[in-house]
ZAZA-603482 format. One record per residue (C-alpha): residue in one letter; x, y, z. Coordinates in steps of 0.25 Angstrom, whole numbers, padded with zeros to 4 digits, always signed. Layout:
<nodes>
AXYZ;...
</nodes>
This chain:
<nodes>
X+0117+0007+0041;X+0101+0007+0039;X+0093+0002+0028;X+0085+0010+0018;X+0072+0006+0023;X+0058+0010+0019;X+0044+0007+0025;X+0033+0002+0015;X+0021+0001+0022;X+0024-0013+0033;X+0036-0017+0025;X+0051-0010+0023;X+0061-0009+0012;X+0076-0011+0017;X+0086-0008+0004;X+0100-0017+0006;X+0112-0016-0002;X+0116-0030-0006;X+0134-0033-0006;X+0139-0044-0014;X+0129-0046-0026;X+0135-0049-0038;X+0123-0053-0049;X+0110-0054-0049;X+0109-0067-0044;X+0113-0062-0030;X+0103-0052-0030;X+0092-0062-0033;X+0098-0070-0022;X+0097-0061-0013;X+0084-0057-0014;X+0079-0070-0013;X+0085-0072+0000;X+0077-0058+0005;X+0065-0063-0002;X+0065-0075+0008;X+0063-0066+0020;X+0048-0065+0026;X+0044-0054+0021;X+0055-0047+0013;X+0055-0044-0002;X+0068-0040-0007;X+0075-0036-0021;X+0089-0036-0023;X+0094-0027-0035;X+0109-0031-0040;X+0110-0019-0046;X+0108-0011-0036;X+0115-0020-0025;X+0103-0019-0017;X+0091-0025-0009;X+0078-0019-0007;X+0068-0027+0002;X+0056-0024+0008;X+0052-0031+0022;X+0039-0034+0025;X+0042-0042+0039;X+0051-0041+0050;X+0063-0042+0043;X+0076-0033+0047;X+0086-0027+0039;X+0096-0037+0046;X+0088-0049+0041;X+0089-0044+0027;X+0104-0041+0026;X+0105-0056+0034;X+0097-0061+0020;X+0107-0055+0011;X+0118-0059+0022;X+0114-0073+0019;X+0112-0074+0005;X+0127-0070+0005;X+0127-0056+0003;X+0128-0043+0009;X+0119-0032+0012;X+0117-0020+0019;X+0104-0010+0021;X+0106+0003+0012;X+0105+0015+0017;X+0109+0023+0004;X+0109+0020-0010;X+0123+0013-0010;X+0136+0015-0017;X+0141+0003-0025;X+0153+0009-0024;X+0156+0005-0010;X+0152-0009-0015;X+0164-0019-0008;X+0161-0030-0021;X+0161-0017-0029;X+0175-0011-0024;X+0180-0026-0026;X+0178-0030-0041;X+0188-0017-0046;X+0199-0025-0041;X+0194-0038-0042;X+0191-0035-0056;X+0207-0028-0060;X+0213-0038-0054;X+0206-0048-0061;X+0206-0042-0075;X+0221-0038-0073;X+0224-0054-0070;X+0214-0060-0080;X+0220-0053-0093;X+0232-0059-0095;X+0225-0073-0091;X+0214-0072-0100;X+0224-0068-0112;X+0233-0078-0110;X+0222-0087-0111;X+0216-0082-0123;X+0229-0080-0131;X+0237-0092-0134;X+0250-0084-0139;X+0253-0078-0123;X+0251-0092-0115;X+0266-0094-0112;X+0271-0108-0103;X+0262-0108-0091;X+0254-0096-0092;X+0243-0103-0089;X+0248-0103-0074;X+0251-0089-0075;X+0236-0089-0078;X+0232-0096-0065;X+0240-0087-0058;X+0233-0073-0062;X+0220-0081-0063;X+0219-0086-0049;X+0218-0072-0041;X+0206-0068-0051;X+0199-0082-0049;X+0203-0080-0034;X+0199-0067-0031;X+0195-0059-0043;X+0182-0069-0042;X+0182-0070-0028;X+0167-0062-0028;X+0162-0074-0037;X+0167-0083-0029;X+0163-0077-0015;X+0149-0075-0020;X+0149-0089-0026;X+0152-0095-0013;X+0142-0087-0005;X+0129-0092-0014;X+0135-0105-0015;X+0134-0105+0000;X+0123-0099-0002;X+0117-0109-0010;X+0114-0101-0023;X+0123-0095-0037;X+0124-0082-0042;X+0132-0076-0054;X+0146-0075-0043;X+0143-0092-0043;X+0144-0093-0060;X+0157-0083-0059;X+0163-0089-0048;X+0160-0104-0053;X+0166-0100-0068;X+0178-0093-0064;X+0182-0105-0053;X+0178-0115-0063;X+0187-0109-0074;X+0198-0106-0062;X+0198-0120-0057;X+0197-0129-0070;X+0210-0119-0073;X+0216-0124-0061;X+0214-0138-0063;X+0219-0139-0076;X+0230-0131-0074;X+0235-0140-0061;X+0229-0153-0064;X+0228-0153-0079;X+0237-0150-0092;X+0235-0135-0091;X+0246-0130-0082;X+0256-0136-0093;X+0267-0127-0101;X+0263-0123-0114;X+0246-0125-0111;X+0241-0114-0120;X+0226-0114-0121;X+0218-0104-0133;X+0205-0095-0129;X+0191-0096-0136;X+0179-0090-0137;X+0170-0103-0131;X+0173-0115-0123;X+0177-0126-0134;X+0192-0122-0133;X+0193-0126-0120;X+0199-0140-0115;X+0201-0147-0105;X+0216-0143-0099;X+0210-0127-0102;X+0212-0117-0093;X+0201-0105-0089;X+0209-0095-0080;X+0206-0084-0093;X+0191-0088-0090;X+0192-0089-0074;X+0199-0073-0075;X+0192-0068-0087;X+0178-0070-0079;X+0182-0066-0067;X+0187-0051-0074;X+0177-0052-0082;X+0165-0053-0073;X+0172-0044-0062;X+0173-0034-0072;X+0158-0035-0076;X+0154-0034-0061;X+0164-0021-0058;X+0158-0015-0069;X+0144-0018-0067;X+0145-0013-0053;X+0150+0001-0058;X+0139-0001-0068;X+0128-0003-0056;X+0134+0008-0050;X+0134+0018-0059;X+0119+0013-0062;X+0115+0014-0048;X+0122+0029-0048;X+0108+0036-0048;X+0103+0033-0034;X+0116+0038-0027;X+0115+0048-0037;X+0103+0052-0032;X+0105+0052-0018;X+0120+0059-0020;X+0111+0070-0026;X+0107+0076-0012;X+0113+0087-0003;X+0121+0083+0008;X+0121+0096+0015;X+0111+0109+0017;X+0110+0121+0023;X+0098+0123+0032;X+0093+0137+0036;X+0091+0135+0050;X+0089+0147+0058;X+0091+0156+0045;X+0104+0149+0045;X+0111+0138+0036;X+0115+0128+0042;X+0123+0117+0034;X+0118+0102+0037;X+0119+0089+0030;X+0106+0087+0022;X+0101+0075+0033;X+0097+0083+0043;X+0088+0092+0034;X+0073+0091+0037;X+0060+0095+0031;X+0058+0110+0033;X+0073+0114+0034;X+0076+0125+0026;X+0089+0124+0016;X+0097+0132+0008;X+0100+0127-0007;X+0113+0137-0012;X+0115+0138-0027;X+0121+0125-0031;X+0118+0116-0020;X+0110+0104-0019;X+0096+0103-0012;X+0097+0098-0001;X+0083+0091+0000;X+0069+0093-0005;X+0063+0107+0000;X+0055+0118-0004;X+0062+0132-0009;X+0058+0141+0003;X+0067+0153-0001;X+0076+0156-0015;X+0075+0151-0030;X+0083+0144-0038;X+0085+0133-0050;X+0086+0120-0044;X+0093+0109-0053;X+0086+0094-0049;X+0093+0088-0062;X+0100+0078-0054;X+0086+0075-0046;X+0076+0076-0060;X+0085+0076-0071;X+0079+0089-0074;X+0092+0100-0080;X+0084+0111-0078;X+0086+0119-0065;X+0072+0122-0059;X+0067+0135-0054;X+0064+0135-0040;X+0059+0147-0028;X+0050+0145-0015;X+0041+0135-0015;X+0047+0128-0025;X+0052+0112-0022;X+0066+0107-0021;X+0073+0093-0021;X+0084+0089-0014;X+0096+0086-0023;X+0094+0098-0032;X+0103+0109-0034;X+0101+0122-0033;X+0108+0131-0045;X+0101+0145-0041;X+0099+0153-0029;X+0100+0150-0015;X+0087+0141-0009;X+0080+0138+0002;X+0073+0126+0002;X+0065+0121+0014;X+0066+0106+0014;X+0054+0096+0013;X+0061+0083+0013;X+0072+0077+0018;X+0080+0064+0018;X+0072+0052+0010;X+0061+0060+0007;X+0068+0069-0003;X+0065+0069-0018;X+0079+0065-0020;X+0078+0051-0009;X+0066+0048-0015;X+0073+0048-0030;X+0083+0039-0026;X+0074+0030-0017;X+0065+0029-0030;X+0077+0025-0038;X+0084+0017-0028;X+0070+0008-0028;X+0069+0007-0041;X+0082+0003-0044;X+0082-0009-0033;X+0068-0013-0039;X+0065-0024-0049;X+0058-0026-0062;X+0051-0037-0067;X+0062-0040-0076;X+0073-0039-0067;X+0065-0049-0058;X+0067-0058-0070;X+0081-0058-0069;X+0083-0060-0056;X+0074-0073-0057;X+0083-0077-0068;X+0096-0075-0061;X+0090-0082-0048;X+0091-0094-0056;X+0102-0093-0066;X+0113-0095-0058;X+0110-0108-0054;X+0105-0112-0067;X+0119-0107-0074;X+0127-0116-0065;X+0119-0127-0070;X+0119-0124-0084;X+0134-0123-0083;X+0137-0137-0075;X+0128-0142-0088;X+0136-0136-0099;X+0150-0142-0091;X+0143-0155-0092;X+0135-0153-0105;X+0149-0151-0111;X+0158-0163-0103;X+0144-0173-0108;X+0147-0168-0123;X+0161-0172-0124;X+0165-0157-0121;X+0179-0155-0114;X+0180-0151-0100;X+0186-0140-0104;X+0173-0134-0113;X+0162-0138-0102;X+0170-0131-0092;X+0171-0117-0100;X+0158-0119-0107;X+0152-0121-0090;X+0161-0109-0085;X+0157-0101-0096;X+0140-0103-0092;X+0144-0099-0079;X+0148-0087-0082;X+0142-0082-0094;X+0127-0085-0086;X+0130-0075-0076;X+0117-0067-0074;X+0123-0053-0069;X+0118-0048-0081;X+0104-0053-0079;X+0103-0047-0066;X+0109-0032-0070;X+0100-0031-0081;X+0087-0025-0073;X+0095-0016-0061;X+0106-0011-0069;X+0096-0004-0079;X+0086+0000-0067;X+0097+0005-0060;X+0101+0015-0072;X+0087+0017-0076;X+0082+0022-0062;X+0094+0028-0061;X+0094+0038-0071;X+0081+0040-0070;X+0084+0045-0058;X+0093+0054-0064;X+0081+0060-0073;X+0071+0062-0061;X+0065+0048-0064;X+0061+0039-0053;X+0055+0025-0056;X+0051+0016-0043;X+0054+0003-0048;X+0057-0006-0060;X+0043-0009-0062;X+0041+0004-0067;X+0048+0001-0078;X+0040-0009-0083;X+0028-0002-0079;X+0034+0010-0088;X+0036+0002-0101;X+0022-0002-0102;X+0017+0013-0099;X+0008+0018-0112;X+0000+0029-0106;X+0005+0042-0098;X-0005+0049-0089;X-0001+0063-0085;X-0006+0071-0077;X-0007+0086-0078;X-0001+0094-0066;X+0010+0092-0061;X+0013+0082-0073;X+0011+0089-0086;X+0011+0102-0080;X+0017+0112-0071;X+0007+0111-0059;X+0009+0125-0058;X+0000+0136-0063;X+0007+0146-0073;X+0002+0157-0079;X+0000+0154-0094;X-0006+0166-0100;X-0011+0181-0098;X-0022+0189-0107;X-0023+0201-0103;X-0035+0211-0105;X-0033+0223-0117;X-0023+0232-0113;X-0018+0225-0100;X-0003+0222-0099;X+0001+0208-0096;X+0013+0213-0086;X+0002+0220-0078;X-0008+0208-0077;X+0004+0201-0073;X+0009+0212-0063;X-0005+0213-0055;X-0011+0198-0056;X+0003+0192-0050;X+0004+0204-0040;X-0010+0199-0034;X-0007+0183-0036;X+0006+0183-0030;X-0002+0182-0017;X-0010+0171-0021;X-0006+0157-0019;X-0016+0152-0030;X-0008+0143-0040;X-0012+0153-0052;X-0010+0164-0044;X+0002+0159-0042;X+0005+0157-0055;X+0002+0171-0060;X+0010+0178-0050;X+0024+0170-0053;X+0021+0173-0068;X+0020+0187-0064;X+0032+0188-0057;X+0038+0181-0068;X+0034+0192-0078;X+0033+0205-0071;X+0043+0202-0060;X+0038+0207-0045;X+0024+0209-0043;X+0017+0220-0035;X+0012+0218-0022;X-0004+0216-0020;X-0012+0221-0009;X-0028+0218-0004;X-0025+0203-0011;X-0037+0193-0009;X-0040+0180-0016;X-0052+0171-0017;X-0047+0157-0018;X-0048+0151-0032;X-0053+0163-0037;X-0043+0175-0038;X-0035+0185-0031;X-0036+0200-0030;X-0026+0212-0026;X-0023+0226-0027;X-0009+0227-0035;X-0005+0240-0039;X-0019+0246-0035;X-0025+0237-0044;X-0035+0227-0039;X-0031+0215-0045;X-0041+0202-0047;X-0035+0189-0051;X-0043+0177-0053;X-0054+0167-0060;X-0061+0176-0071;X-0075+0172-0064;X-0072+0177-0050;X-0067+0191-0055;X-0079+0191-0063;X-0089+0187-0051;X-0081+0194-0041;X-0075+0206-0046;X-0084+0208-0059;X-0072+0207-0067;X-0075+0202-0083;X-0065+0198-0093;X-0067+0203-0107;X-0069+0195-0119;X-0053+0193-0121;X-0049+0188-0108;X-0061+0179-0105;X-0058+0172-0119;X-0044+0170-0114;X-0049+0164-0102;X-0060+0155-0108;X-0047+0151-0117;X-0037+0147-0105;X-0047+0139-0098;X-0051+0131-0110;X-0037+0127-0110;X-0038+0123-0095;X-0032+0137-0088;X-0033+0144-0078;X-0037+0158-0082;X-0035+0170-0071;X-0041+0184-0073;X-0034+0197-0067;X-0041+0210-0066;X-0040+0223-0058;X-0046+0236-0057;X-0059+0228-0061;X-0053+0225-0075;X-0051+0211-0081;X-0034+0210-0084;X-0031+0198-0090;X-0034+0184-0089;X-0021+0175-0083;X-0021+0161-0089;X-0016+0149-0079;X-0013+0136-0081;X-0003+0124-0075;X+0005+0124-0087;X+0013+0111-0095;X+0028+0106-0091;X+0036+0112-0101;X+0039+0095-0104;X+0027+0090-0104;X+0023+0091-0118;X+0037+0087-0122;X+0035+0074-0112;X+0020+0071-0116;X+0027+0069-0131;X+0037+0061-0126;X+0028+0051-0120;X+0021+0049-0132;X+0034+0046-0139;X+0035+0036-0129;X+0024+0029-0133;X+0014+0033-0121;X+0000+0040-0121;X-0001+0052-0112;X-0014+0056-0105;X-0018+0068-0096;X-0024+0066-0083;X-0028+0078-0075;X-0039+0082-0064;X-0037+0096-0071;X-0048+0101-0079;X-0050+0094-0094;X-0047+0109-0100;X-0034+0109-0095;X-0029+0095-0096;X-0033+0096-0110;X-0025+0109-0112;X-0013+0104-0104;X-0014+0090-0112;X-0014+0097-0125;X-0001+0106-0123;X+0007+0091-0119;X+0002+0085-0130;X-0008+0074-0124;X-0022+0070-0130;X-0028+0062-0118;X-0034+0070-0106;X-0040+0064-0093;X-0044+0076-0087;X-0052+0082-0073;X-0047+0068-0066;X-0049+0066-0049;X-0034+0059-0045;X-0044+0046-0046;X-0047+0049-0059;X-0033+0049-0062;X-0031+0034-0056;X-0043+0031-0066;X-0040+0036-0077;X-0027+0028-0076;X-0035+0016-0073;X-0042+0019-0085;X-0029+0020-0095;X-0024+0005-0087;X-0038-0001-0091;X-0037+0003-0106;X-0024-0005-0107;X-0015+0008-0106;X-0001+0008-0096;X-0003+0022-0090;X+0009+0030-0083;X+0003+0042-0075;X+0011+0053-0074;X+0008+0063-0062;X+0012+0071-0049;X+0000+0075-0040;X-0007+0067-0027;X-0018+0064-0037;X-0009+0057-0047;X-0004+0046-0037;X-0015+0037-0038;X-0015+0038-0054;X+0002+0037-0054;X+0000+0024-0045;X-0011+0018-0054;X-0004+0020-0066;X+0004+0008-0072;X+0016+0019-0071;X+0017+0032-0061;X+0026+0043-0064;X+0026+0054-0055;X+0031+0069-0056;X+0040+0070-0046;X+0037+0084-0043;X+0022+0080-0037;X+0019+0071-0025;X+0024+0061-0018;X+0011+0052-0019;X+0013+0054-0035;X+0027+0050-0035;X+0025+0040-0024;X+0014+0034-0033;X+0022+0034-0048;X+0032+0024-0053;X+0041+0035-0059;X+0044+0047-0052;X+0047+0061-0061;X+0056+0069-0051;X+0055+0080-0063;X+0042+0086-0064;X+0042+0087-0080;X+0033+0077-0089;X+0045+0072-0096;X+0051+0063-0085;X+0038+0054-0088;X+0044+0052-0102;X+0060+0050-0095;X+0054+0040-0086;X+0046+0032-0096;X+0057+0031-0106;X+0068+0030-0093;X+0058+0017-0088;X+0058+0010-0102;X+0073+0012-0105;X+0074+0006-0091;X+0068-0005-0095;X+0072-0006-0107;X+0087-0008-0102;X+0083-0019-0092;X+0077-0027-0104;X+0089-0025-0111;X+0096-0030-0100;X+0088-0043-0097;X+0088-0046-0111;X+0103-0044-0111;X+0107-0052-0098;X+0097-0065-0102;X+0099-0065-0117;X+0116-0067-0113;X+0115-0078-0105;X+0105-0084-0112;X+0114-0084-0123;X+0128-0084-0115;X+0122-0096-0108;X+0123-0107-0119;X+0135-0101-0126;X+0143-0104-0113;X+0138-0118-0111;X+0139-0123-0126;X+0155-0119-0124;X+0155-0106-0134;X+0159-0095-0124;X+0173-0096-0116;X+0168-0093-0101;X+0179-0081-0100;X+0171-0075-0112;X+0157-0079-0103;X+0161-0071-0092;X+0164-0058-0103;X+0150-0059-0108;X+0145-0060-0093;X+0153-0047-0089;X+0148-0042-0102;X+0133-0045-0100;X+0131-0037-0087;X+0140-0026-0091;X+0129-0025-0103;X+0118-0026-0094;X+0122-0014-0083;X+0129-0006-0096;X+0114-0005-0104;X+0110-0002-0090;X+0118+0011-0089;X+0112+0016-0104;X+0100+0022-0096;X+0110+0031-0089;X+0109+0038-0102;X+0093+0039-0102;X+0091+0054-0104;X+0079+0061-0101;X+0069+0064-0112;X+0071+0079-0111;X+0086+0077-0114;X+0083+0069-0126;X+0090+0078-0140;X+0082+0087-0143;X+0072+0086-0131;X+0078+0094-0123;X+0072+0108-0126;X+0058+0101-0125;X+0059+0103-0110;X+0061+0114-0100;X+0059+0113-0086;X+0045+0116-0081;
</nodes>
């Protein structure tokens, strides 16, 4: 197997998935131990059961998994997202975890409850209890003894000391004490003061043992189902095509595609890889790669990505990328890297649980003494010490940060949301100030036709019918908008004959034996003598006030009518721009356009600032601008010249559907075209963050509390290791809430706000 491995600049990125982890304490173990290596930074993610290290020196993949090797784990490089499933400590707990429950009830009830502790039964206890001590804990103890020889303590050290201690004092009191005698009976309670010394733990060695193992299978089905989106993601992808070679389909496995191969996409299939329709038009449905429900419209020329399906016609799509470099590889990347990163608050915790251990064990040795110094019974100082052992466990502590990234970038990946890190977070939470900019962003980027005034008596159908005949052979942007909303109104066009074009000026043609003139209003004045009357120049003096394009079509040496032209707003965007404000952030317009139409465009969405007529530099300044006056800017765009301006930015978001330098230079990526992923993102980005506070607060508030409960004797160590199961069953389950984030477009009553642009 080869690792995932990326160059970056000198250095290399090598991705491991680390075996035998079992709290964040191992994790931060381990990542010490790569840290020590001359020129290696490494960050080892619990959640995620995986490393990712960049090497600056002459260090090989060998040397690394050696590291881990020696730190008492496993490792191995990753050459796919992996599959917990196939996890050998995972496949073990299931029945590790029956067998130990189905023993441990009727131990723990005959300890609790007097009336059933018949002659002996507490022999009959040793007897179900030794096989869940024995090997129901045997991962405790394995992993104990591996950091002991390893000279350092983990979560596994605090279990296994716990159970064993309870285990053995048992054993010792039942042999060599009074506590093997007929007719012992023994009464439960809530905290330590019951105990004496002839007492007997087997209901708090098995309960902590099923306890905890029930904790841990469940947390790992958790974990996986958090990490689901990744797979997910990848799972998404063909794994076949059919490639016209020689006018003939061939069907091969999606691998051996390769940039220029041309492939057919049948009605209901997947597509295979990112291309552009060469023949055919259909509805494509991205849902799963964008979270958009709409099925978009697509013909020749149009852009396709690799993993949608197509639910028209048949398609021909010629494929311009392949393999890594797909839209759909690149998602999953994104995520993956985020989800393996770490953010300032998760850097906390693992400080934290770098030291707890250690400091616990002593904490509990203290409270065994504490009590035996105060005149305390053996019996109290050994529960009160067994039940700071376990109760301290910080697993909780070290799930609260990638349990919630996991879900968060995951089901942002669900919506068409990619954020790069989990510094982007934090980065988002202080945003105040949204700059957008205008094409591509706020609107189409496309040129549609918006309005026709046609001279006295002249039909609308007929200037249609005769400007589209003559601008189908143009390639111009508003030619081209004129002739597709011809088509799409009058239906086939006539052919043109004797057609010539002056570049940025017009076109002309002969269509239906009438000499047709389509163009700038000045030119067919200067060029042809052509001058509109009164009506139409008003019309035209009033669509460039507004920023517009405006287009004047004559023929037979007569002025027509007066075509208006514009790149017109995203069906969302007004919708979106609201939202933003509700949000609490300040959205601005910058544009290179001219200050007519950004003013136009900027009124319709509802935003008052305008920074118009801007070089892409002037964009970077402007933004430097906002950042001096104290503001937090988030720059929303899509274009080359937006990259510098997304990069200076305290937050980038990109539209997916512009560049690769854009998306390449945001934080945040919008696979969806439409304004309102910005608002998804920016809410997605504080509930995110919101959850891992929520967490932290959660896993430090309960030991800080648990803590001195345990050691001033009011918490029976079998209850201690309920509450510890419970703690990071609490911490992944508020993780798994952000599975239900929902887009704002879906929000009741929303819905109807958006259409597909």
């Amino acid at each position: 197997m080869t690792s995932t491995l990326h160059e970056v600049g000198t250095s290399r990125e090598v991705e491991l998935t680390i075996s035998g982890m079992t709290c964040a304490s191992c994790a931060n173990r381990i990542e010490r131990k790569l840290n020590k290596l001359d020129g290696v930074t490494g960050s080892v993610n619990f959640a995620t059961e995986t490393a990712k290290v960049t090497c600056t020196a002459d260090v090989s993949t060998q040397d690394l998994l050696a590291t881990v090797a020696a730190a008492g784990y496993s490792a191995r490089p990753v050459a796919h997202q992996p599959n917990r499933d196939d996890d050998p400590a995972t496949r073990s707990l299931r029945p590790r975890l029956i067998a130990s429950g189905a023993l441990a009830v009727p131990v723990i009830l005959v300890a609790m409850v007097p009336p059933m502790q018949f002659p002996h039964w507490q022999w009959l206890s040793l007897l179900l209890a030794t096989p869940i001590v024995a090997w129901g804990a045997w991962p405790f103890h394995r992993t104990a003894w591996t950091n002991l020889r390893h000279g350092t303590a983990t979560m596994d050290t605090l279990v296994s000391l716990g159970t064993s201690a309870a285990f053995l004092w048992s054993l010792y009191a039942l042999v060599i004490g009074h506590a093997g005698m007929r007719g012992m009976h023994q009464s439960f309670a809530l905290t330590t003061r019951g105990f004496a010394g002839d007492s007997i733990y087997l209901d708090v060695a098995t309960g902590i043992t099923a306890a905890i193992l029930a904790g841990r299978y469940l947390e790992a089905r958790s974990r996986r189902r958090a990490g689901a989106a990744v797979a997910a993601l990848v799972a998404l992808g063909a794994k076949d095509v059919a490639v016209l070679r020689d006018g003939i389909e061939t069907r091969v496995p999606v691998e051996h595609l390769v940039v220029g191969d041309r492939f057919v996409v049948r009605p209901g299939e997947k597509i295979a890889t990112d291309g552009l329709v060469v023949d055919g038009a259909s509805a494509v449905d991205a849902a799963l790669l964008t979270g958009e429900s709409v099925p978009a419209e697509v013909r020749p020329g149009d852009n396709v990505a690799g993993g949608c399906v197509n639910v028209g016609g048949r398609l021909v799509v010629r494929a311009t990328r392949v393999g890594g470099d797909t839209q759909l590889a690149q998602m999953a990347k994104l995520v993956a890297d985020a989800q393996n990163g770490k953010a300032a608050a998760q850097r906390l915790a693992d400080r934290v649980s770098g030291v707890f251990v250690p400091v616990v064990i002593v904490v509990a040795v203290g409270t065994l003494l504490g009590w035996l110094v105060a005149g305390g019974s053996a019996g109290v100082a050994f529960a009160a010490a067994v039940a700071v052992l376990i109760v301290a466990c910080p697993c909780a502590l070290g799930l609260a940060t990638p349990t919630a990234l996991l879900v968060g970038t995951g089901r942002g990946a669900q919506l068409g949301i990619l954020i790069k890190g989990p510094e982007v977070l934090e980065s988002t939470r202080r945003v105040d100030t949204v700059v957008l900019d205008k094409t591509g962003t706020i609107t189409t980027g496309r040129m549609s036709l918006l309005a026709i005034h046609p001279a006295r008596g002249v039909a609308v159908d007929t200037v249609l019918r005769l400007a589209g005949a003559v601008e189908t052979a143009s390639e111009h942007p508003v030619g081209t908008a004129i002739a597709q909303a011809a088509d799409e109104r009058v239906g086939p066009l006539p052919a043109v004959t004797g057609f010539g074009s002056v570049e940025g000026l017009g076109v002309h043609g002969v269509v239906e034996d009438h000499v047709v003139l389509v163009g700038r209003p000045a030119w067919l004045q200067q060029r042809w003598g052509v001058v509109l009357p009164d009506g139409l120049r008003r019309a035209q003096h009033e669509a460039e006030a507004a920023g517009r394009t405006v287009v004047a079509v004559a023929w037979d040496g007569e002025p027509r009518a007066v075509l208006v032209v514009a790149d017109t707003v995203k069906a969302s965007s007004a919708a979106a721009v609201r939202d933003l404000r509700a949000l609490g952030l300040r959205p601005l317009l910058l544009t290179g356009d001219n200050a007519a139409a950004a003013r136009a465009i900027a009124a319709e969405v509802g935003i008052d600032t305008v920074i118009a007529e801007v070089l892409p530099a002037g964009k970077v300044a402007a933004v430097q601008d906002l950042q001096a006056g104290g503001a937090v800017v988030a720059m929303v765009g899509d274009g080359v010249n937006d990259a510098t301006a997304l990069a200076q930015a305290d937050l980038g978001l990109a539209i997916g559907t512009g560049s690769d330098v854009a998306i390449q230079a945001s934080d945040l990526t919008l696979v969806r075209g439409d304004l309102r992923g910005v608002v998804d993102a920016i809410r997605l980005a504080r509930r995110t963050l919101g959850t891992i506070k929520a967490n932290l607060f959660w896993a430090f508030a309960y030991n800080a509390a648990a803590i001195p409960l345990a050691a001033f004797g009011l918490l029976n160590p079998m209850i201690a290791g309920m509450a510890m199961a419970f703690s990071s069953l609490f911490v992944v389950s508020n993780s798994l809430r952000l599975r239900r984030f929902t887009s704002a477009a879906m929000r009741p009553g929303r819905h109807r706000s958006y259409v597909q642009a």
